[in-house]
N, C-alpha and C positions, 0 to 999 in steps of 0.2 A: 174436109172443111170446105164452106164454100166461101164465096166474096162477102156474104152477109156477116160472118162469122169474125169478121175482122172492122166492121163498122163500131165507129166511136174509139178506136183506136190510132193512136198518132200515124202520121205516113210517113213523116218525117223527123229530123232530126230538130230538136229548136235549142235557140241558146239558153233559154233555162234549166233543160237535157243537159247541155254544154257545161254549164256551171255548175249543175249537181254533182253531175259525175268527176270534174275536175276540184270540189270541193270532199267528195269521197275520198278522191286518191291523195289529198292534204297537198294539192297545190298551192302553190306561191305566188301572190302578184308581183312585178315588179314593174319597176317605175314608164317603162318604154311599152309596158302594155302586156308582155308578155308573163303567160302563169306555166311556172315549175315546176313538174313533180317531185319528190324529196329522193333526194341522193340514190342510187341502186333501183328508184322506182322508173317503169315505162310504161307506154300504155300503145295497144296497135287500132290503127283507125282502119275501121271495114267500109269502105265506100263502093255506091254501084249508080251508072245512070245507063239509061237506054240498054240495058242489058249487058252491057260490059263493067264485070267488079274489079276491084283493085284493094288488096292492103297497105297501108302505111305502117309499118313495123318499128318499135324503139323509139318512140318517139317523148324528148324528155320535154319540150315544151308548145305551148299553145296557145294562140295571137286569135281575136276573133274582131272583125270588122265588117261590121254587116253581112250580109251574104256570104262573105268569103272565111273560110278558119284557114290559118296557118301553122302548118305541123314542121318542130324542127326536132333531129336528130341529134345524136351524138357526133356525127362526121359533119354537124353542120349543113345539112342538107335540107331544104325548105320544098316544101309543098302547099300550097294551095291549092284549096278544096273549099266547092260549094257547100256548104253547112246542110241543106236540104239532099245532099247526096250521101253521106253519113250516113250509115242507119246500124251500125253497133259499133262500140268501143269494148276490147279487154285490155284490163288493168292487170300488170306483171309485176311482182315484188308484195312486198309486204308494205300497201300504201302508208298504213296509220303510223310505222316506223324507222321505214326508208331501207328497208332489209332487202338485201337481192334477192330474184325468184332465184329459187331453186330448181333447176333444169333436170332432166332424167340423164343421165351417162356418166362421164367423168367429168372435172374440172370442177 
């Protein structure tokens, strides 16, 4: 593939991205801003800038304020992140009905 090969294609992440995908996995708005994925659902943010990547794993909810998204955890744990550094989300569980993913092993 060359660089042509990817022309007319997003480069980044944009909040309409943001909202579909978080309208996919049947998030929640709530009143302080922040939108919930339904009960057992996560979702992992893949982010990269200047060549260093990074995931946001487990993440049950999602604040966006211009530029900035904020990913929170189950342990309560907050991140902000550039929203243009984003550039894929996976969705864990069963979005439409709030069913845990089912993992490979025991438990």
């Amino acid at each position: 593939m060359t660089v042509g090969d990817f022309q007319g294609m997003p480069s980044a992440m944009t909040g309409d991205h943001i909202e579909a995908i978080l309208k996919l996995a049947g998030g929640k708005s709530e009143k302080d801003g922040w939108v919930t994925l339904p009960e057992g659902s996560t979702m992992t943010l893949h982010v990269a800038h200047d060549g260093a990547g990074m995931t946001v794993p487990r993440v049950e909810a999602v604040k966006s304020e211009g530029e900035l998204v904020y990913a929170r955890n189950s342990k309560r744990e907050l991140f902000a992140l550039v929203r243009s550094d984003i550039f894929a989300v996976a969705l864990e569980g069963d979005a439409s009905t709030g069913k845990p993913a089912r993992r490979a092993g025991f438990g």
